[in-house]
C-alpha positions as CSV (number, residue, x, y, z in Angstrom):
1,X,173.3,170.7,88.3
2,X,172.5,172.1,92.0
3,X,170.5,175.0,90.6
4,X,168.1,172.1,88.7
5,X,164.7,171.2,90.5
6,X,165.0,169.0,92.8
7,X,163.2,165.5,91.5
8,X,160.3,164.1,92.8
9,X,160.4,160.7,94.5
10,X,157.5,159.5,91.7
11,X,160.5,160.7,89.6
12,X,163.3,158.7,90.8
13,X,161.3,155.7,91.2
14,X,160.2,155.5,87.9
15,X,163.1,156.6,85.8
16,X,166.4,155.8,88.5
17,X,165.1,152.6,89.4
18,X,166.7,149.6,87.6
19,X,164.7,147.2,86.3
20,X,164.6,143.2,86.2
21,X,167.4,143.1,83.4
22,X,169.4,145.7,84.7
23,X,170.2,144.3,88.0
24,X,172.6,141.3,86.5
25,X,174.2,144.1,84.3
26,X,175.4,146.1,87.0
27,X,176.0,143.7,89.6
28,X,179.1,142.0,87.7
29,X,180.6,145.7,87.7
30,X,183.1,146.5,90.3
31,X,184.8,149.4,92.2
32,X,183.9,153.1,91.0
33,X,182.4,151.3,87.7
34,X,179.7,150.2,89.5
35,X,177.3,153.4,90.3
36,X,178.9,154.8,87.2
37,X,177.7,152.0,84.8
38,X,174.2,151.9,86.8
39,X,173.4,155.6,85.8
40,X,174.8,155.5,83.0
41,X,172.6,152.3,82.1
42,X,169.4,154.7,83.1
43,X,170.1,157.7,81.5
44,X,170.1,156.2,78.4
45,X,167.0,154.4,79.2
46,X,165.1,157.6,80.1
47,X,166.9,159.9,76.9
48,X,168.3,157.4,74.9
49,X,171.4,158.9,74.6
50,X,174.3,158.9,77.3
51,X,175.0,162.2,79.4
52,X,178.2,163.8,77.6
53,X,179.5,164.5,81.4
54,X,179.2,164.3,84.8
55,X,177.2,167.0,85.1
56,X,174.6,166.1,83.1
57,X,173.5,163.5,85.9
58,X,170.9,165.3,88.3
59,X,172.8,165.0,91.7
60,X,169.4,163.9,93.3
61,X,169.6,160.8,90.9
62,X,173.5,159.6,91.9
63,X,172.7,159.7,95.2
64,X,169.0,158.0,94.8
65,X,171.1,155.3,92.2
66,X,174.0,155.0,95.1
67,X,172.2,153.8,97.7
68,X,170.3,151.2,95.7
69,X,173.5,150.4,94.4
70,X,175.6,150.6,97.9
71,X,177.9,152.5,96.5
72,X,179.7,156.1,97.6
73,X,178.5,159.1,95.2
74,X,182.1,159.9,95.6
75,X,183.0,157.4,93.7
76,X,181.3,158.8,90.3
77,X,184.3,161.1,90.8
78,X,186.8,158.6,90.3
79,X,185.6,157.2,87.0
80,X,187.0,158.4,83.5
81,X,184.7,159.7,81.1
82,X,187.0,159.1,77.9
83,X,189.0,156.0,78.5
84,X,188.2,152.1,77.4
85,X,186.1,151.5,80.5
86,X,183.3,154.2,79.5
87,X,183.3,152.8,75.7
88,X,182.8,149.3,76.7
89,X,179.9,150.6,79.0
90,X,178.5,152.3,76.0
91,X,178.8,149.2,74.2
92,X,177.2,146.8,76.7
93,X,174.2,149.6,76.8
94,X,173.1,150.0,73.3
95,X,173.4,145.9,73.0
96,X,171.0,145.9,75.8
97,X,168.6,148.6,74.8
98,X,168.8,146.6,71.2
99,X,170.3,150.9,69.8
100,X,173.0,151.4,67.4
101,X,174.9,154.6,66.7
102,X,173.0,156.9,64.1
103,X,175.1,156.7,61.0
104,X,175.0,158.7,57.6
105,X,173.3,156.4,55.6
106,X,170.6,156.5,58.9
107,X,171.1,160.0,59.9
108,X,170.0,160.3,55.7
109,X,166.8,157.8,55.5
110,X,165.7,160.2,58.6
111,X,166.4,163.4,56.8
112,X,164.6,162.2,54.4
113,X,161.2,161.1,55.9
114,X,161.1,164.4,58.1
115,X,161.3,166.2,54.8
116,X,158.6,164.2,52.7
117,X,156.3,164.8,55.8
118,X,156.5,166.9,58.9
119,X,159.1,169.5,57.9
120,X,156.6,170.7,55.2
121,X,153.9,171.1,58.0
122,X,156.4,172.7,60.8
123,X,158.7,175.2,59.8
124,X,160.5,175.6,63.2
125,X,163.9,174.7,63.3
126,X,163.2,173.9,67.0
127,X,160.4,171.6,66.6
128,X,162.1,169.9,63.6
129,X,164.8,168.9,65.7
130,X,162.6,167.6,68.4
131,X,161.3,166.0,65.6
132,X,164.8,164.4,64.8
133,X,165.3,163.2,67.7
134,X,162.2,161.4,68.0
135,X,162.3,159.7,65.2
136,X,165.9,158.5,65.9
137,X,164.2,156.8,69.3
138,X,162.0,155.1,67.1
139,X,164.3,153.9,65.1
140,X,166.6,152.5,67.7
141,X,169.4,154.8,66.7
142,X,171.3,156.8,69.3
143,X,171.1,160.7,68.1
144,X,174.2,161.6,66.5
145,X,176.6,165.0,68.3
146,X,174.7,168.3,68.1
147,X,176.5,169.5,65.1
148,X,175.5,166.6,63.5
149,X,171.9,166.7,64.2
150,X,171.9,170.5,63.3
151,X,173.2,169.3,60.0
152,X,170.1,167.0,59.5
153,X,167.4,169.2,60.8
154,X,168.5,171.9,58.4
155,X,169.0,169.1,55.1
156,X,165.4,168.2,56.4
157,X,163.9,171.7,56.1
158,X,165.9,172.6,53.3
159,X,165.0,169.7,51.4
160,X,161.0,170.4,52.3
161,X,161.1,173.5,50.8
162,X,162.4,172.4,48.1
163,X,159.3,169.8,47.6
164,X,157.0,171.5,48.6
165,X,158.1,175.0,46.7
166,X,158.0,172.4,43.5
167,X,154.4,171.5,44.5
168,X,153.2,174.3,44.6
169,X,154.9,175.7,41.4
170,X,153.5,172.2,39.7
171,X,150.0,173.6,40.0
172,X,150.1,176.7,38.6
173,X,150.1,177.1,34.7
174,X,153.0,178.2,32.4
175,X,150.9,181.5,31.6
176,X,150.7,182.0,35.2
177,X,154.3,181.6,35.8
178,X,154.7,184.0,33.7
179,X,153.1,186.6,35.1
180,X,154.5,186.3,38.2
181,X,158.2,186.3,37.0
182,X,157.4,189.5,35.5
183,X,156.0,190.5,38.1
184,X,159.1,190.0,40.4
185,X,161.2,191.2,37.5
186,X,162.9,188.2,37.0
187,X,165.9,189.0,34.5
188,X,165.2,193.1,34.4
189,X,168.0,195.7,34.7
190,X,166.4,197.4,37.8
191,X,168.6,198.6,40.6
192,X,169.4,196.1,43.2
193,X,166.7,197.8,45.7
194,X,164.1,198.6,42.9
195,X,160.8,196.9,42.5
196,X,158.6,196.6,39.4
197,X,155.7,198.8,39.7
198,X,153.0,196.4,40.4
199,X,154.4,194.8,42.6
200,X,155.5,197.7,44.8
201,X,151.9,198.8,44.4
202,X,150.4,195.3,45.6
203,X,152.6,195.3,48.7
204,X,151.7,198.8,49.7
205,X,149.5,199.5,52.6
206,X,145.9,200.6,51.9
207,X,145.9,203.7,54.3
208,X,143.5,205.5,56.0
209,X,139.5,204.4,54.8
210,X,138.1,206.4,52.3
211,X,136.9,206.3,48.7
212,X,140.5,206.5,47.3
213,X,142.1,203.6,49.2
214,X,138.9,201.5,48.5
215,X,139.0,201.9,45.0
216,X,142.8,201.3,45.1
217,X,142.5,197.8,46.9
218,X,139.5,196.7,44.7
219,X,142.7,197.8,41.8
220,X,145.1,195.5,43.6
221,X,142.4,192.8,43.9
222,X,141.7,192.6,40.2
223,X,145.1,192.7,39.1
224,X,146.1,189.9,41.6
225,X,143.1,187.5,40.4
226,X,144.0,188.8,36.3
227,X,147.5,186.0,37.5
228,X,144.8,182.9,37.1
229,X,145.7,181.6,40.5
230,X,144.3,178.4,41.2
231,X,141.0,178.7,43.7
232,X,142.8,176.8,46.2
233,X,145.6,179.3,46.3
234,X,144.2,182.4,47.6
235,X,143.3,180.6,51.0
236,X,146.9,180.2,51.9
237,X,147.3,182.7,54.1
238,X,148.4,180.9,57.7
239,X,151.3,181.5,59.6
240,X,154.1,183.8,58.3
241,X,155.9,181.9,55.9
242,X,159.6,180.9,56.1
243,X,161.7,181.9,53.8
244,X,165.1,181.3,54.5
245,X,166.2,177.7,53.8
246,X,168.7,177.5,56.5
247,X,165.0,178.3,59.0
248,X,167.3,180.2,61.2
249,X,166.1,179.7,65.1
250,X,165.6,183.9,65.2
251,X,162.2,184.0,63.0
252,X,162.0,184.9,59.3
253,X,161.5,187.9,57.7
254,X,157.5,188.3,56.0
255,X,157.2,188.3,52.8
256,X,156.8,192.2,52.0
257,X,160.3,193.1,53.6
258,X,162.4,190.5,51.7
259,X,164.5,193.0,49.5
260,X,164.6,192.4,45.8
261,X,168.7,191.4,46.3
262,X,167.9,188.9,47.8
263,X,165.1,187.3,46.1
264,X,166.5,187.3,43.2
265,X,169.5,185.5,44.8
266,X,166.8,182.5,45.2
267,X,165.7,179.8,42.7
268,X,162.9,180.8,39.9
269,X,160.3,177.9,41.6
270,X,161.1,179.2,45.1
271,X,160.6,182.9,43.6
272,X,157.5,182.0,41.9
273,X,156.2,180.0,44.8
274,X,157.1,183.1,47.5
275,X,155.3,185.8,45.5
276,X,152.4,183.6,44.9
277,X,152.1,183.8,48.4
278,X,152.6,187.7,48.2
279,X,150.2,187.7,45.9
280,X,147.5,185.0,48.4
281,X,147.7,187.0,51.7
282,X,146.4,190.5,49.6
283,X,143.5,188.8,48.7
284,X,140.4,189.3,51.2
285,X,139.7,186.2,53.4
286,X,136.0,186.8,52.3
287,X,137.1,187.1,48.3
288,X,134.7,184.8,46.2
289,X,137.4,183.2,45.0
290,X,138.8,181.9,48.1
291,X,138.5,178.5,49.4
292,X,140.6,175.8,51.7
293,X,143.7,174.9,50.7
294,X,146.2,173.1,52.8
295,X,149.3,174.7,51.4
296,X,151.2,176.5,53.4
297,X,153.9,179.3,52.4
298,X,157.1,177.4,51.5
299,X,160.9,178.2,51.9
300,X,162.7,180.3,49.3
């Protein structure tokens, strides 16, 4: 904690201070309890969660919170972080903050709401999470361990994908979907790395400007719009989309590198959904056809 910035007086004031309420609480508390329970008490005020160690309390803090306490930092030494006294503490603290510990059934209502809304808008694993946690503050629940929440953010953007790859699928027609499992080759005896024609031709890269390219993207054009997209489909072309359901923290791979192994490996709606956005982001933000749509590329 020494290397940390030290903390502003503004800081300690407003977040190490105890309030009205708090000042009964910690003046029945005796011995090394007493500055223990007191920051212990405002951590969880300011994070809503209790430090998972002494060193998770800013040293500028204890010795701020001892002297309004008159108590000897040395004394934070002296107090157990696993025994009875801390889990009464912990007790005593959520009664007074009105929190409960985030259980399944919560952790899963949570899950749930992050994936009908703001996992299908945000993609990043990080952000989710911050999400999470957010959401558990307003809730009144205190944020389960970090494996835990890891486990919900991921059901969360799994479970997104899966919505909002079914959305999208939902709004294209049967003939459509079709074409674009052919496309893909969807059931074909190709070799693991081999792509069906058209489609290898779709993905490829116009090339230098001349005559030849520009008749050869007006041929990927027309065979893109021969699928029967929907008009709303061809604008969504925003942020590279993520792919991978598990939204690993390191990025995602675009769409034109996934290798046909693996996309096969995927469900037939999050197939049809990924290559429909394949199909989106070759079509010309100035093509006729296009106009605002609000969905985004989805999970596979």
């Amino acid at each position: 904690m020494s290397r940390l910035a030290p903390l502003s007086l503004g800081e300690l004031i407003e977040h190490w201070t105890l309030r009205a309420d708090e000042i009964d609480l910690v003046a029945v508390k005796h011995g090394d309890s007493k500055l223990a329970f007191a920051l212990l008490l405002r951590f969880y005020g300011r994070f809503g969660r209790f430090p998972r160690n002494r060193g998770e309390l800013h040293p500028d803090a204890v010795e701020f919170m001892a002297r309004a306490v008159k108590a000897n930092p040395a004394e934070l030494a002296g107090y157990d972080w696993s025994g009875r006294t801390i889990k009464r503490h912990r007790h005593e603290i959520r009664a007074h903050f009105g929190f409960r510990l985030c259980g399944e059934e919560d952790g899963a209502k949570v899950v749930e709401f992050l994936a009908a809304g703001a996992a299908q808008r945000e993609r990043r694993y990080e952000l989710i999470k911050e999400e999470f946690l957010a959401e558990c503050r307003l809730r009144s629940l205190e944020p389960p361990s970090a494996d835990q929440a890891d486990r919900y953010v991921r059901s969360a953007l799994s479970q997104a994908g899966k919505l909002l790859a079914g959305r999208v699928a939902g709004r294209l027609t049967s003939e459509t979907i079709g074409k674009l499992l052919t496309l893909i080759g969807a059931g074909d005896d190709r070799g693991e790395d081999e792509e069906p024609d058209l489609l290898r031709k779709i993905k490829s890269s116009p090339g230098a400007v001349s005559l030849a390219t520009m008749l050869g993207e007006i041929g990927k054009l027309t065979a893109i719009v021969s699928f029967g997209l929907p008009d709303g489909h061809w604008a969504s072309r925003s942020s590279t989309p993520v792919w991978a359901s598990s939204a690993k923290r390191s990025g995602s791979p675009q769409c034109s590198t996934i290798r046909p192994s693996t996309r096969r490996a995927t469900s037939k709606i999050r197939r049809i959904t990924l290559y429909r956005s394949v199909l989106s982001r070759r079509v010309p933000a100035s093509a006729p056809m296009a106009s605002s749509c609000t969905d985004d590329a989805v999970t596979a």
